[in-house]
Backbone as CSV, one residue per row, in Angstrom:
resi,resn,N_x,N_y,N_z,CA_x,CA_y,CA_z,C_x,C_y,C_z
1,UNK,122.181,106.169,129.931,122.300,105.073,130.908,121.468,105.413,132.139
2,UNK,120.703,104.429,132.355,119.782,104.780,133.726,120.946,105.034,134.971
3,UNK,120.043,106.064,135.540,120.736,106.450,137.257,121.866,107.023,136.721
4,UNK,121.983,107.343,135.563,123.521,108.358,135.714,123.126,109.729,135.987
5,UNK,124.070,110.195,136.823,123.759,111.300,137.271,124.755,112.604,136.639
6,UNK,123.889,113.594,135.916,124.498,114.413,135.034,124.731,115.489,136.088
7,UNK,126.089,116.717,135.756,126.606,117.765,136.583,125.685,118.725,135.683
8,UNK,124.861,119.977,137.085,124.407,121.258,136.802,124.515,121.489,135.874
9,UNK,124.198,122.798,135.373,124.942,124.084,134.660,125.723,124.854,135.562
10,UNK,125.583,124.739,136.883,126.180,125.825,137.946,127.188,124.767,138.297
11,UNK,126.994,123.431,138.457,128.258,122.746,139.018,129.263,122.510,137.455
12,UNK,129.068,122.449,136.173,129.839,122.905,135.509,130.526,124.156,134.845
13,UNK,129.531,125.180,135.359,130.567,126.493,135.306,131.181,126.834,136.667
14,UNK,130.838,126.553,137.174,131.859,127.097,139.306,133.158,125.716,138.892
15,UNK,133.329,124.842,138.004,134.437,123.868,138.011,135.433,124.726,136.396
16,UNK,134.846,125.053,135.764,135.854,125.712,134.788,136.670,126.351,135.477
17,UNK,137.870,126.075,134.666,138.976,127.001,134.518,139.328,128.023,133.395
18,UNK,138.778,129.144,134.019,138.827,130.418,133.496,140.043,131.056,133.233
19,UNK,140.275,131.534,132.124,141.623,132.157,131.899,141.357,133.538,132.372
20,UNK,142.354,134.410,132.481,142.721,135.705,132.508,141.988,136.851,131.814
21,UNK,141.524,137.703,131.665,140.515,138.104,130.908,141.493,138.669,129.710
22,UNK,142.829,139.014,130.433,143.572,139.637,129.163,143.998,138.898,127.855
23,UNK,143.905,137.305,128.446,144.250,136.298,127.560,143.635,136.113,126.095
24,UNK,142.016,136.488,126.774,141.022,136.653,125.980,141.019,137.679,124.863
25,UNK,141.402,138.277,125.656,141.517,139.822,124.807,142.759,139.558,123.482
26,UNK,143.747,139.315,124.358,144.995,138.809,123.487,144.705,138.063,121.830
27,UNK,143.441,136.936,122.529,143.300,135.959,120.947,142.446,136.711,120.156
28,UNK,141.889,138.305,120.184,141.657,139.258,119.860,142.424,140.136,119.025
29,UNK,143.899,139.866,119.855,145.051,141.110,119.198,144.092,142.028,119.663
30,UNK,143.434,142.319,121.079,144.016,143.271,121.438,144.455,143.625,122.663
31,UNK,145.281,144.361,122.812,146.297,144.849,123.869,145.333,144.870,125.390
32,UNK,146.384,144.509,126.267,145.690,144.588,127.787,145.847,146.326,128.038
33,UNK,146.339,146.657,127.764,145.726,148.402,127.822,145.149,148.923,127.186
34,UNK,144.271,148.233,125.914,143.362,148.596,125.226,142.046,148.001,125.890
35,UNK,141.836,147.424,126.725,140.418,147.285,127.622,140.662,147.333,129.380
36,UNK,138.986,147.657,129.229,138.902,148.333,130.836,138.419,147.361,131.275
37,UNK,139.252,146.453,132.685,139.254,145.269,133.258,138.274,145.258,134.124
38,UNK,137.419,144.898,134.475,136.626,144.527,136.043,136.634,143.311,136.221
39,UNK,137.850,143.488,137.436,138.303,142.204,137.709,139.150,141.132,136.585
40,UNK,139.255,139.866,137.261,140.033,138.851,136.194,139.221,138.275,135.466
41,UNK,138.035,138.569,134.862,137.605,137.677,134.115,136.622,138.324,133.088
42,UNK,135.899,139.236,133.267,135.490,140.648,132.667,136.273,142.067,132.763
43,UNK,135.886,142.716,131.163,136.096,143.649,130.917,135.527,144.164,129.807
44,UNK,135.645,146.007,129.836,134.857,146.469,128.324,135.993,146.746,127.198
45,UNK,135.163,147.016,126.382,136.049,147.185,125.724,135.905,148.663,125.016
46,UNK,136.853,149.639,124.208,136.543,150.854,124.439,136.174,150.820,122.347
47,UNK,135.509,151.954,122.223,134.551,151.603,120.926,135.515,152.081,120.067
48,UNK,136.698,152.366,119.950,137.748,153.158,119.121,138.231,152.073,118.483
49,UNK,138.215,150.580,118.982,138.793,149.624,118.622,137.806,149.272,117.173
50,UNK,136.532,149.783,116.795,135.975,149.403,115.731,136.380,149.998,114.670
51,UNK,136.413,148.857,113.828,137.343,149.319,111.908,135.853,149.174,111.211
52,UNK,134.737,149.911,110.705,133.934,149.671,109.343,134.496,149.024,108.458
53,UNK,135.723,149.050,108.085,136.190,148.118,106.575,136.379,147.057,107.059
54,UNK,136.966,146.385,108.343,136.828,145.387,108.815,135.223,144.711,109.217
55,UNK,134.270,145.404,109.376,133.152,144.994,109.978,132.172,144.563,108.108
56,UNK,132.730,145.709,107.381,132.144,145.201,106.149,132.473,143.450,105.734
57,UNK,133.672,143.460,105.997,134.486,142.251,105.497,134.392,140.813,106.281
58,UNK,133.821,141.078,107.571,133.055,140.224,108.333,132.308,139.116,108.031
59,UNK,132.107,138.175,108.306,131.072,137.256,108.505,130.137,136.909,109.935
60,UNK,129.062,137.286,109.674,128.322,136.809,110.466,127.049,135.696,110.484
61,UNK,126.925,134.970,111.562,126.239,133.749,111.553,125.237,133.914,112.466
62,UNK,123.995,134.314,112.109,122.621,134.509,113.092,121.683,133.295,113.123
63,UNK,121.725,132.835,114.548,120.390,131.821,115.244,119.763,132.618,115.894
64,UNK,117.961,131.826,115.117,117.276,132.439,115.393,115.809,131.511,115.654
65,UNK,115.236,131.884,115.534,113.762,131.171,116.295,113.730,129.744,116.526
66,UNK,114.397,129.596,117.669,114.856,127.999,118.022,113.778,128.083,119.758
67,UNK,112.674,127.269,119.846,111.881,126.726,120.627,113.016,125.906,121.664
68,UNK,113.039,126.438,122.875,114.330,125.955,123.754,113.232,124.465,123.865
69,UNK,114.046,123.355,124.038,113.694,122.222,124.639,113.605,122.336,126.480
70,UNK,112.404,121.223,126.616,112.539,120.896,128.480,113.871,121.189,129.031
71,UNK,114.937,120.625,128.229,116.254,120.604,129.034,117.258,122.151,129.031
72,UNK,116.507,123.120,127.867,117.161,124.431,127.771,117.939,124.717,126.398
73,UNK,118.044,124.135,125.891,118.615,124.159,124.410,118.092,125.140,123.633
74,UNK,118.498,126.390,123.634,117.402,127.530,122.504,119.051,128.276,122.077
75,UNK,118.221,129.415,121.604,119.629,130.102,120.548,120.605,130.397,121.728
76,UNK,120.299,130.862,123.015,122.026,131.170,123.280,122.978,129.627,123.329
77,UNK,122.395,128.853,123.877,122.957,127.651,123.677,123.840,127.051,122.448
78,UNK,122.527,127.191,121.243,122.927,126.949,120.139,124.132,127.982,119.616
79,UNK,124.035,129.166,119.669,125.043,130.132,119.398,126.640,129.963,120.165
80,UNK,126.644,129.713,121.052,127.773,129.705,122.272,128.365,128.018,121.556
81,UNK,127.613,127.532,121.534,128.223,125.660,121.072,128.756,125.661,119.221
82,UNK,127.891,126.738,118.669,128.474,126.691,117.218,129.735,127.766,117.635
83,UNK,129.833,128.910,118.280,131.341,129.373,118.220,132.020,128.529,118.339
84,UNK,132.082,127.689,119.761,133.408,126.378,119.917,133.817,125.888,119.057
85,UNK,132.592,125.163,117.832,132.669,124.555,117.085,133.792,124.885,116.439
86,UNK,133.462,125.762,116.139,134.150,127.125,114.661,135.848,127.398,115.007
87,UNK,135.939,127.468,116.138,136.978,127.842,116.874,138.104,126.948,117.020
88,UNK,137.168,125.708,117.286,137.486,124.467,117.138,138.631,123.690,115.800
89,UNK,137.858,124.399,114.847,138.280,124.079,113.231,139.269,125.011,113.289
90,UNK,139.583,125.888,113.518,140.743,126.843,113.564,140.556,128.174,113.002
91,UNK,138.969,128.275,113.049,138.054,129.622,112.272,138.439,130.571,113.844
92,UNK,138.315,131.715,113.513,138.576,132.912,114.458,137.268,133.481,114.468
93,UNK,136.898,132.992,115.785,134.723,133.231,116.122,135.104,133.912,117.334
94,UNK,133.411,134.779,117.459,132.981,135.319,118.585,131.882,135.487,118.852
95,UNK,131.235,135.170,119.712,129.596,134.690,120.059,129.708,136.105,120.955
96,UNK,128.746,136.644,120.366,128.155,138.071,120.325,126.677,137.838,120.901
97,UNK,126.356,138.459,122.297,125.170,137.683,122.976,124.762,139.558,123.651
98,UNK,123.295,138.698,123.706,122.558,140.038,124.548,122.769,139.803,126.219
99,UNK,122.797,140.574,127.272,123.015,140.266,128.754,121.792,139.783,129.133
100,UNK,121.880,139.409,130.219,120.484,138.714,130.852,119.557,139.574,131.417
101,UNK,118.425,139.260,131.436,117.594,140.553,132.546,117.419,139.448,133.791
102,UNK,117.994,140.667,135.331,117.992,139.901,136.402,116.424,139.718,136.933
103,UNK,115.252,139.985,136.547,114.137,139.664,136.535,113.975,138.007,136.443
104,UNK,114.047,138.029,135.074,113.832,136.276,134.645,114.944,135.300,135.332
105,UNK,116.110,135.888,135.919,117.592,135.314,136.540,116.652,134.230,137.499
106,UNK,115.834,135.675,138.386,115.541,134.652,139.574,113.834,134.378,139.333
107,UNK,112.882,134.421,138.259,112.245,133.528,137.706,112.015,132.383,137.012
108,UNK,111.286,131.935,136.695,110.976,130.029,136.043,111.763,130.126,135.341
109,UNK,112.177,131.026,134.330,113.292,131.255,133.125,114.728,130.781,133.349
110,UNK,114.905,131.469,134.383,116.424,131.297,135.162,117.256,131.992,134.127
111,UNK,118.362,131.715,134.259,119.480,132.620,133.480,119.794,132.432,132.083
112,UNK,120.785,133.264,131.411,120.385,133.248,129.961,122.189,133.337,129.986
113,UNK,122.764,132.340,130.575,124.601,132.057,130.109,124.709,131.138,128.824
114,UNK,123.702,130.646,128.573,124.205,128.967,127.717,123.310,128.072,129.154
115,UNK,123.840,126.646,128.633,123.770,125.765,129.412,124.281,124.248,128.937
116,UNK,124.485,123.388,130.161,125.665,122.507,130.179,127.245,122.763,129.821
117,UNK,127.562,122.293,128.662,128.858,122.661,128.270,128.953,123.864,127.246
118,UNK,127.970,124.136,126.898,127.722,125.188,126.298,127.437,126.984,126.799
119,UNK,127.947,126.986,127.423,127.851,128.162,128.109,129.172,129.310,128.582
120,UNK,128.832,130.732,128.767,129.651,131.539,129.061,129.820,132.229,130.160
121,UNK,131.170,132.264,130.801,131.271,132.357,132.316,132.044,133.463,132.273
122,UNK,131.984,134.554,133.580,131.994,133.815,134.733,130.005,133.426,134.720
123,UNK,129.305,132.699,135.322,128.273,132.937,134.746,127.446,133.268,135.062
124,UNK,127.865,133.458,137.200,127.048,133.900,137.856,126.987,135.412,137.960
125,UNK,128.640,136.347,137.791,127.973,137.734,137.613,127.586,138.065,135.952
126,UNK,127.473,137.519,135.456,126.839,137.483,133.866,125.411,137.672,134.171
127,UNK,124.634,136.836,134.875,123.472,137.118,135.198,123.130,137.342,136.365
128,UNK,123.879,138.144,137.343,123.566,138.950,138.171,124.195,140.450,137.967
129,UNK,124.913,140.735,138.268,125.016,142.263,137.946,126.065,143.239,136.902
130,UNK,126.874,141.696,136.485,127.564,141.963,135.630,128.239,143.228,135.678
131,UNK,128.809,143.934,135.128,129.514,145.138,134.844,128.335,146.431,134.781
132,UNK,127.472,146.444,135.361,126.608,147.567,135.701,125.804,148.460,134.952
133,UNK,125.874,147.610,133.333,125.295,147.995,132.362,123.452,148.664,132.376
134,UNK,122.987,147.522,133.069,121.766,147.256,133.298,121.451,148.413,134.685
135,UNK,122.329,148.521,135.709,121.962,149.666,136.658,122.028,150.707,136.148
136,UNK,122.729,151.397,134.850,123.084,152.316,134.261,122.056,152.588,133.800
137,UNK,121.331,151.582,133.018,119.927,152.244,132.279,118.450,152.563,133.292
138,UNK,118.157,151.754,134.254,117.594,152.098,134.936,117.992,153.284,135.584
139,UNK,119.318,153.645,135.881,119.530,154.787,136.435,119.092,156.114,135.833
140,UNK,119.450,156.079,134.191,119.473,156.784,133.304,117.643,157.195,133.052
141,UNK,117.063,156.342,133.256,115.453,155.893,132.738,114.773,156.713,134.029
142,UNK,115.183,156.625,134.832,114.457,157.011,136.602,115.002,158.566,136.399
143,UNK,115.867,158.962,135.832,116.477,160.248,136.221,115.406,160.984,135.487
144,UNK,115.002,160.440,133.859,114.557,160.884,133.493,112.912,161.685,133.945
145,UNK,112.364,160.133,134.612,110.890,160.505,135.758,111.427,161.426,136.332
146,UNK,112.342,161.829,136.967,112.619,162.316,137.971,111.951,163.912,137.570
147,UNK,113.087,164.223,136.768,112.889,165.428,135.744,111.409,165.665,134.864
148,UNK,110.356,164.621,134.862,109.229,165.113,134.261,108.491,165.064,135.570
149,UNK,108.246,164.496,136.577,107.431,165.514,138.028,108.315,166.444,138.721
150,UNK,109.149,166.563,137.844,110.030,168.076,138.842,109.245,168.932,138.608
151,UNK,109.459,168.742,136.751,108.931,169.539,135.773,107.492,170.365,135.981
152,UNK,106.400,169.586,136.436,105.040,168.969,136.554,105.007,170.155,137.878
153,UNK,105.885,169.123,139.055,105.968,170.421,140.099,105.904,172.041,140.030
154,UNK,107.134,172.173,139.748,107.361,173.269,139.397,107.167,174.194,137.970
155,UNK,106.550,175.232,139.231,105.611,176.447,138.270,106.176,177.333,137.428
156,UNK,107.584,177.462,137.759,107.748,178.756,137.584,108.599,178.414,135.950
157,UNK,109.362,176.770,135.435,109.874,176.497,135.152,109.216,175.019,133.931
158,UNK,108.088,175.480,134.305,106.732,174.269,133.946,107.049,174.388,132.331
159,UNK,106.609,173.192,132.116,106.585,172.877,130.381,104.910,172.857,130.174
160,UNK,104.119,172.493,131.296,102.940,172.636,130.916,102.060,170.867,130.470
161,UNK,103.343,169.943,131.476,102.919,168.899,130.994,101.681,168.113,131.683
162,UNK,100.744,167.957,130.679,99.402,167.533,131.384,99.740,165.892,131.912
163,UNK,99.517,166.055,133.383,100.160,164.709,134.074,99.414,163.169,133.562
164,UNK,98.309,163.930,132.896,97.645,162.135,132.942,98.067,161.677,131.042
165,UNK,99.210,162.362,130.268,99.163,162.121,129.346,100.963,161.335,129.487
166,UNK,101.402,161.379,130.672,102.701,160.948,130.797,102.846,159.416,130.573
167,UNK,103.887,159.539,129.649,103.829,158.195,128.614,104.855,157.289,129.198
168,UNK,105.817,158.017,130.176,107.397,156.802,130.629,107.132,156.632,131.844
169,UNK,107.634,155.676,132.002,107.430,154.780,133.394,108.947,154.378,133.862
170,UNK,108.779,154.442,135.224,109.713,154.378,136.067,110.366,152.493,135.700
171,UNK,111.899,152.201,135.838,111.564,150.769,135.709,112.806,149.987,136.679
172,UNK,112.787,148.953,136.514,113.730,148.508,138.163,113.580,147.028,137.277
173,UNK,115.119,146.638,137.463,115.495,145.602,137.178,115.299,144.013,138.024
174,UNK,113.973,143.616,138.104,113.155,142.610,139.105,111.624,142.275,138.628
175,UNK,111.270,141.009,138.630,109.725,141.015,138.600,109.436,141.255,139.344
176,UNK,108.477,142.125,139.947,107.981,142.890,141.060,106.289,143.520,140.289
177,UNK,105.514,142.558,140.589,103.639,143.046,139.742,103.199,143.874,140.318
178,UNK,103.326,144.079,141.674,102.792,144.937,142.221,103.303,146.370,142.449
179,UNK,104.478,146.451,141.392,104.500,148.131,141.163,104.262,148.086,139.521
180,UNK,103.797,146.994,139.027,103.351,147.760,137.576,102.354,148.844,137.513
181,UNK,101.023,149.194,138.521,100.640,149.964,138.523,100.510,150.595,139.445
182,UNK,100.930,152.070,139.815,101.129,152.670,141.380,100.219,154.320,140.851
183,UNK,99.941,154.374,141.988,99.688,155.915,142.141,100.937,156.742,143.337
184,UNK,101.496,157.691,142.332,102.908,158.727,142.825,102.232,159.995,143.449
185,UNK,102.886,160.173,143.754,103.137,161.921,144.170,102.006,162.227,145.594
186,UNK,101.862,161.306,146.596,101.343,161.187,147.633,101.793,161.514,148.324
187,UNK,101.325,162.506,149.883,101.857,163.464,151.451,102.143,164.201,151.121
188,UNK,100.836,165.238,150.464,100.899,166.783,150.118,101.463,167.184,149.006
189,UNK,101.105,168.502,149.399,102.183,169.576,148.263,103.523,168.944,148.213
190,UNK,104.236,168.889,149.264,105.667,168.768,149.180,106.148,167.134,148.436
191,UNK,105.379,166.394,148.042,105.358,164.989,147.613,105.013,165.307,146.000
192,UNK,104.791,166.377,145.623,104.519,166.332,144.149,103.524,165.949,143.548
193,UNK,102.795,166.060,142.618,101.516,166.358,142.194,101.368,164.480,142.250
194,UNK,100.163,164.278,142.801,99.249,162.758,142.153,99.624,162.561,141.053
195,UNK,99.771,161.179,140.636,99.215,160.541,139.684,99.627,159.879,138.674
196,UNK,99.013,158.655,138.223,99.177,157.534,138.182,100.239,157.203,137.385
197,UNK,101.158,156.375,137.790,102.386,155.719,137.034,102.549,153.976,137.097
198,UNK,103.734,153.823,136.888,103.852,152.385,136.839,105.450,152.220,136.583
199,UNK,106.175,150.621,137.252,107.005,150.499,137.086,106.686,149.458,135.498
200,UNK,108.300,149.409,134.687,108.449,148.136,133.632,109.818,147.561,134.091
201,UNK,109.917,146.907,133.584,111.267,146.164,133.998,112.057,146.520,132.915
202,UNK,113.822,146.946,133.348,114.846,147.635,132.960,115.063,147.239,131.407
203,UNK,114.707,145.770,130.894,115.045,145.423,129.478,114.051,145.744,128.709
204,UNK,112.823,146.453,129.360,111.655,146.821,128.611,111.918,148.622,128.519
205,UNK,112.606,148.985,129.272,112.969,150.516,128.762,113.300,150.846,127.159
206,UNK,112.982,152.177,126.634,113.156,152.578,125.377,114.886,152.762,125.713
207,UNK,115.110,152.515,126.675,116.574,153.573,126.655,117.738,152.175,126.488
208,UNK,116.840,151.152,126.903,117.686,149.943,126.433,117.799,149.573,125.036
209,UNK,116.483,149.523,124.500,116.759,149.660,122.406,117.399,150.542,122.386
210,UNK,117.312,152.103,122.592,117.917,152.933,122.220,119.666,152.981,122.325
211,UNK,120.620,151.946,123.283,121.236,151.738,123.547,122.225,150.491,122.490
212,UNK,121.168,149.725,122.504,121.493,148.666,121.175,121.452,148.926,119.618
213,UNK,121.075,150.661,120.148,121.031,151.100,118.367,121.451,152.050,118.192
214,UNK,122.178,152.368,119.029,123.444,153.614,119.175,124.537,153.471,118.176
215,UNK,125.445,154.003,117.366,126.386,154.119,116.981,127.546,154.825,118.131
216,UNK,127.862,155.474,118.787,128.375,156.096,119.687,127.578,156.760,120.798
217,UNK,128.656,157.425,121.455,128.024,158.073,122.893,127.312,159.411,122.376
218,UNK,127.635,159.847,121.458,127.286,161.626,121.053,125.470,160.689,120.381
219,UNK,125.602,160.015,119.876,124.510,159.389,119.221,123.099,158.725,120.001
220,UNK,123.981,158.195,121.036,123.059,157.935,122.290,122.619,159.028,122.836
221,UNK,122.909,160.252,123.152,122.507,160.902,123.584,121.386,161.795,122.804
222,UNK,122.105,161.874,121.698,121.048,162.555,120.803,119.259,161.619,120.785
223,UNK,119.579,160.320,120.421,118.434,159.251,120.602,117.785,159.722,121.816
224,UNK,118.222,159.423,122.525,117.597,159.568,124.350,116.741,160.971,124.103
225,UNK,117.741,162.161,123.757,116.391,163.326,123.553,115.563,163.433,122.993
226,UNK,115.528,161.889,121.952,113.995,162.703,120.783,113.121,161.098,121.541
227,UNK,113.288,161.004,123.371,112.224,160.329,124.094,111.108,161.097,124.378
228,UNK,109.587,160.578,123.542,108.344,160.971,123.973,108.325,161.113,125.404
229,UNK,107.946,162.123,126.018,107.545,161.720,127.395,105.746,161.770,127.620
230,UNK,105.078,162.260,126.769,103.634,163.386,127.103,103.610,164.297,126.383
231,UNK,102.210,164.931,126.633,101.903,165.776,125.886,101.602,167.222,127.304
232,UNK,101.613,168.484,126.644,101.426,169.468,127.247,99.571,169.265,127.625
233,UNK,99.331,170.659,127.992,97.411,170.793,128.003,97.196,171.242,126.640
234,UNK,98.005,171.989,126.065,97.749,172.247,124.605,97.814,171.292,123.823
235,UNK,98.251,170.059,123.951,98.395,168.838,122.934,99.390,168.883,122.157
236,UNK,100.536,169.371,122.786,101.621,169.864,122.025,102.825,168.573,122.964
237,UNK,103.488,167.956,121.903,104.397,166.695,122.291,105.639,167.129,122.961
238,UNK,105.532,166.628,124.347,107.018,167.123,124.946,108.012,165.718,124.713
239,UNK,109.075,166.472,124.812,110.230,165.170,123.893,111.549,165.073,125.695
240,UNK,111.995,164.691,125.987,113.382,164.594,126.844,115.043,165.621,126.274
241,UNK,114.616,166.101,125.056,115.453,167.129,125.154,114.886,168.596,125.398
242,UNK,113.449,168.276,126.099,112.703,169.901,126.167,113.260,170.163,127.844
243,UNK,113.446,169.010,128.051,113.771,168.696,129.930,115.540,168.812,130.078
244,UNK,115.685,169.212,128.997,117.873,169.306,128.961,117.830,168.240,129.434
245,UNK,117.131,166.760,129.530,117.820,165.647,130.172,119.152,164.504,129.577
246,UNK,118.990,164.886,128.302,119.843,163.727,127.152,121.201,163.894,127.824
247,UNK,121.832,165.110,128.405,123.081,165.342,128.642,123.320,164.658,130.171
248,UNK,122.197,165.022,131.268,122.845,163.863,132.040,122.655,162.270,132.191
249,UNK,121.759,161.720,130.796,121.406,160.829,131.033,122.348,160.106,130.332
250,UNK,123.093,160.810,129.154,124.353,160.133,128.678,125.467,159.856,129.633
251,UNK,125.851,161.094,130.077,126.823,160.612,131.081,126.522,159.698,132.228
252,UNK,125.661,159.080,132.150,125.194,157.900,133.103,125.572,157.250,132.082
253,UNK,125.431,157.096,131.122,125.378,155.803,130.349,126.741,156.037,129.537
254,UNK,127.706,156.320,129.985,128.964,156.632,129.586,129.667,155.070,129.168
255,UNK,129.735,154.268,130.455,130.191,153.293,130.261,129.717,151.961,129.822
256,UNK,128.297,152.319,130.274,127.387,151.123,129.674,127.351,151.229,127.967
257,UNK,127.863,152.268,127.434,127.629,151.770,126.176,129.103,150.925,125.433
258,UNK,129.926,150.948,126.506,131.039,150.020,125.710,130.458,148.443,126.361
259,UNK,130.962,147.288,124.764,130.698,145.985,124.924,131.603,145.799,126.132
260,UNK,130.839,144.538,126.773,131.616,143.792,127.760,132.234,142.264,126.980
261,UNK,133.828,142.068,127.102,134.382,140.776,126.975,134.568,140.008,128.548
262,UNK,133.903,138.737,128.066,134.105,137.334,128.729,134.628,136.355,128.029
263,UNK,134.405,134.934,128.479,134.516,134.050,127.845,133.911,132.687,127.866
264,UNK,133.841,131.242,126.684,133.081,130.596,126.827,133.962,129.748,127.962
265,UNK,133.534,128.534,128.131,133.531,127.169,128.783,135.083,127.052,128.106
266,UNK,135.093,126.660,127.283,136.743,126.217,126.327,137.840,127.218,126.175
267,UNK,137.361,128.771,126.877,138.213,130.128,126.537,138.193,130.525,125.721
268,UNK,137.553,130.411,124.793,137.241,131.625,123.455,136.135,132.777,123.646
269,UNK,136.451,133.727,122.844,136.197,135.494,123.165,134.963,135.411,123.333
270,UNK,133.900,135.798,123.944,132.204,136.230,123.552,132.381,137.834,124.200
271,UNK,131.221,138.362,123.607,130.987,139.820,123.990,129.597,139.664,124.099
272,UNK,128.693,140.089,125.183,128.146,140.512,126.016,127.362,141.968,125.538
273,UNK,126.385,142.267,125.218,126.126,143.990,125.499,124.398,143.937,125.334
274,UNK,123.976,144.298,126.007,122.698,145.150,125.872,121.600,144.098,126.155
275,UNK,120.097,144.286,126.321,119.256,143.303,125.990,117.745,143.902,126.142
276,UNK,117.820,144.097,125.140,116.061,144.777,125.049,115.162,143.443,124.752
277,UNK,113.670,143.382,125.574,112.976,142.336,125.103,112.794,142.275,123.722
278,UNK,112.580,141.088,122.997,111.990,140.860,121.447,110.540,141.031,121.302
279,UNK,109.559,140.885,122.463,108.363,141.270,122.051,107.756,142.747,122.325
280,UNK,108.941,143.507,122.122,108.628,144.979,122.396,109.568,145.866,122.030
281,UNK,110.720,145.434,121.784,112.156,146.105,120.808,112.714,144.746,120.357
282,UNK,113.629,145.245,119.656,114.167,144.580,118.633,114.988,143.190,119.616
283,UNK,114.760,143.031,120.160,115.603,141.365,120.898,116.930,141.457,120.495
284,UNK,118.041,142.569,120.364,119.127,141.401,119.794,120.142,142.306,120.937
285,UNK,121.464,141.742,120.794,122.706,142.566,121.143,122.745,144.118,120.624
286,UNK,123.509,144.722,120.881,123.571,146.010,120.798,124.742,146.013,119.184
287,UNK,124.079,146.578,118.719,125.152,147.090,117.480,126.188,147.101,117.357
288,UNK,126.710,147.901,118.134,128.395,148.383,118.770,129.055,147.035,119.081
289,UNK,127.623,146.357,119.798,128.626,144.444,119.620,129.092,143.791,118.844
290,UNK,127.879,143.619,117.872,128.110,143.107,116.822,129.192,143.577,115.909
291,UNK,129.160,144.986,115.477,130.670,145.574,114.737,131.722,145.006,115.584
292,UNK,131.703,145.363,117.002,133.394,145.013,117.692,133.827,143.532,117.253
293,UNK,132.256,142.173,117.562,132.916,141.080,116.808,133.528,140.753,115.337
294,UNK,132.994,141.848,114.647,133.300,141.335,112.872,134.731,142.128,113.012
295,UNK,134.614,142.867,113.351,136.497,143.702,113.524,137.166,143.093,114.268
296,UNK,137.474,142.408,115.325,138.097,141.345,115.941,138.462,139.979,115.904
297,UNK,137.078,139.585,114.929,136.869,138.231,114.231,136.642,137.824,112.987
298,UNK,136.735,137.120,112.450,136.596,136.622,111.164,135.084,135.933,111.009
299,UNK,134.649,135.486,112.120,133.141,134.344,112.037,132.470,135.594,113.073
300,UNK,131.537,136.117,113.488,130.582,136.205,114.282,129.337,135.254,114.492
301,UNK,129.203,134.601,115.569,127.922,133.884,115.678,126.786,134.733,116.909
302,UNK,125.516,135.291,116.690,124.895,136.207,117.498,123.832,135.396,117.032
303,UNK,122.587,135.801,118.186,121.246,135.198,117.788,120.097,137.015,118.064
304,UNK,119.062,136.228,117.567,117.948,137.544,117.542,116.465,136.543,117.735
């Protein structure tokens, strides 16, 4: 109808009525002391809760290469509107989604909740800082730089890594072009050796796939150490467990590797975890998500 005037995506998620996060959890079966709350409306969930014989026995439902329309219609949309559906019929679903990168949040892209009635709230810390998943890996990713110009620095303790063969890059959760390429280690000796680096943005880190393809925390960590960093002057490959770094970079990423539960528009379960780009890792949710939905649920709907 001409001149009708349709509500946001932001003026229809700030008007939902959001249930309790435990509620959520509840149409789960599982217990409010079996997840770690932030706040009333998010929480994680802890990875003990996954059954393999249940995840075998699963169904899952993957959307996938859907061209979003002018108006926004692409797979999270489509994914988030077929759970309701499902849910709807009296099927026991859970829309299993990758997190947003706050880069594209506040670019042309805008946010990655759903949209219109199709979407999962709360929805503004969904795609802003959510449960701290995303600071975790950048944290985890930077510690690691940190530790290869320590390395570089220091003589006495040196791996011998030839600086212009250094392969990881520092990364920060923002479009920001003008630190994709920087020159480091500038104001002397005490500033650490020159030379040339670059930021990527946090969903383009290896440590974010590596995160979505974790089986556990002992597993993540192990992954994280067999990270290329460079090569020595001898041409000999230094890895991130030559730097003892895997051990504190796990315990950064302690909590980021449990899924986060929210919920949609109508109050049914979605889980939340991970988000590596698709044109450079694998695009999807994190593993550990996907199992927690087939053990909790009967339908999984996830996209890739």
């Amino acid at each position: 109808m001409a001149g009708k005037k349709y509500k946001s995506d932001l003026e229809i998620a700030q008007e939902a009525n959001l249930l309790h996060i435990r509620e959520i959890a509840g149409k789960l079966g599982v217990a409010e002391d079996n997840i770690e709350m932030y706040g009333k409306y998010k929480a994680k969930l802890p990875l003990n809760l996954i059954d393999e014989k249940k995840v075998q026995r699963g169904k899952m439902i993957l959307v996938t290469a859907i061209t979003p329309t002018p108006a926004g219609e692409g797979k999270t949309t489509t994914s988030i509107g077929l759970s309701e559906g499902l849910n709807k019929i009296g099927k026991k679903c859970t829309v299993v989604l990758r997190e947003p990168s706050l880069g594209p949040v506040f670019g042309i892209k805008g946010g990655a909740a759903g949209g219109g009635y199709s979407q999962v709230v709360p929805m503004e810390d969904i795609n802003l800082h959510f449960t701290g998943d995303f600071s975790a890996v950048e944290k985890a990713n930077n510690l690691l730089s940190a530790l290869i110009d320590n390395n570089i620095q220091n003589s006495t303790r040196s791996l011998g890594i030839d600086p212009r063969t250094v392969a990881w890059k520092r990364v920060m959760d923002m479009n920001d072009r003008s630190l994709r390429n920087i020159v480091i280690g500038l104001g002397g000796k005490a500033g650490g050796m020159p030379r040339e680096d670059g930021f990527n943005i946090t969903a383009a880190s290896e440590i974010m796939a590596i995160l979505c393809l974790a089986k556990n925390l002992g597993d993540l960590k192990e992954k994280m150490g067999n990270i290329y960093v460079g090569d020595t002057f001898e041409r000999k490959a230094v890895y991130a467990r030559d730097l003892n770094a895997q051990g504190a970079m796990a315990a950064l990423m302690k909590d980021a590797i449990k899924p986060n539960l929210v919920q949609t528009l109508e109050g049914n379960p979605a889980i939340i975890h991970g988000g590596p780009f698709a044109n450079i890792a694998q695009g999807t949710n994190s593993v550990i998500a996907t199992k927690m939905g087939l053990t909790l649920s009967d339908y999984v709907v996830t996209e890739a």
